[in-house]
Structures are given as C-alpha cells and as structure tokens.
N, C-alpha and C positions, 0 to 999 in steps of 0.2 A: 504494500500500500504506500509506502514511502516514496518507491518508485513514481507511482501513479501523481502520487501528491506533487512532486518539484517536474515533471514533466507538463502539470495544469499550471505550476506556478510561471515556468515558462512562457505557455500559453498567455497566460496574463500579463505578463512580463510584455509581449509582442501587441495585444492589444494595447495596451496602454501606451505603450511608443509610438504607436500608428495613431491611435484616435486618442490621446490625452486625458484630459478628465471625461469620468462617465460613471452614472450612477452605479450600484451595486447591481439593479436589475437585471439593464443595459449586458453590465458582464456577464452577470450570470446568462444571460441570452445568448450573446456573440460566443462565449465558450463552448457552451452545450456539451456541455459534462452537466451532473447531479452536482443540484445545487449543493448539499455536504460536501461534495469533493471542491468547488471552486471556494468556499469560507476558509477548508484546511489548508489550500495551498494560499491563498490572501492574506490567512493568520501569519505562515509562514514565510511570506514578503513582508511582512507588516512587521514582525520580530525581529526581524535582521534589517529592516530601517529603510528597505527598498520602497514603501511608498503610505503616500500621506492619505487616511481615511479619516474625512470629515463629515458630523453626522449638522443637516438643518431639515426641521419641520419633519422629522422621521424619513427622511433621507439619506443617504449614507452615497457620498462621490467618492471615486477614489481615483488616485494619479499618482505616477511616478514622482519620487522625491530628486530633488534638481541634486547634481551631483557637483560639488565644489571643489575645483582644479588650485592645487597646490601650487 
C-alpha cells in the first residue's frame, strides 16, 4: 500500500504543477483513484512540506509550496 500511496502522491505532485491551486474535490476528481487513497498520499505531501492546504467556508485548496533557491 505504501507503494500505491507515493505513486498517487506523485500523481498529485503532476496535477498541481500543471493546474496550481484546486480544491480538494477538483483533485480528488482529476486523480480518480478512491478518495482514501488520494487524503493518504496528500497527508503525505502535506508532512514532508510539499504543499500548502488551506481550509475557507469548508473548502479545502491545495497547491504546491513555492520552493526557495539558496
């Protein structure tokens, strides 16, 4: 399952480069994996700092986190 997990995270990883910010729905949609698999691979973008989840009016956006060149 681990496997399954950072291969959806990828997935996610590609959408959000291509289309930016987009609700949780949105991805859950454009993924099409089960929605439990795209939250565990999200949790695990979202734990290691790879991107920013903002929640308004029970909304949840999410978009990659800008990456700062040394």
């Amino acid at each position: 399952m681990i496997t399954e997990i950072g291969i959806i995270a990828g997935e996610i990883w590609h959408v959000l480069d291509k289309r930016g910010e987009i609700t949780l729905a949105c991805l859950v949609e454009d993924i099409d994996k089960p929605r439990e698999m795209v939250l565990m691979s999200l949790g695990w973008l979202a734990r290691e700092g790879h991107v920013k989840v903002l929640i308004e009016a029970d909304t949840y956006t999410i978009s990659l986190r800008e990456t700062i060149a040394n």
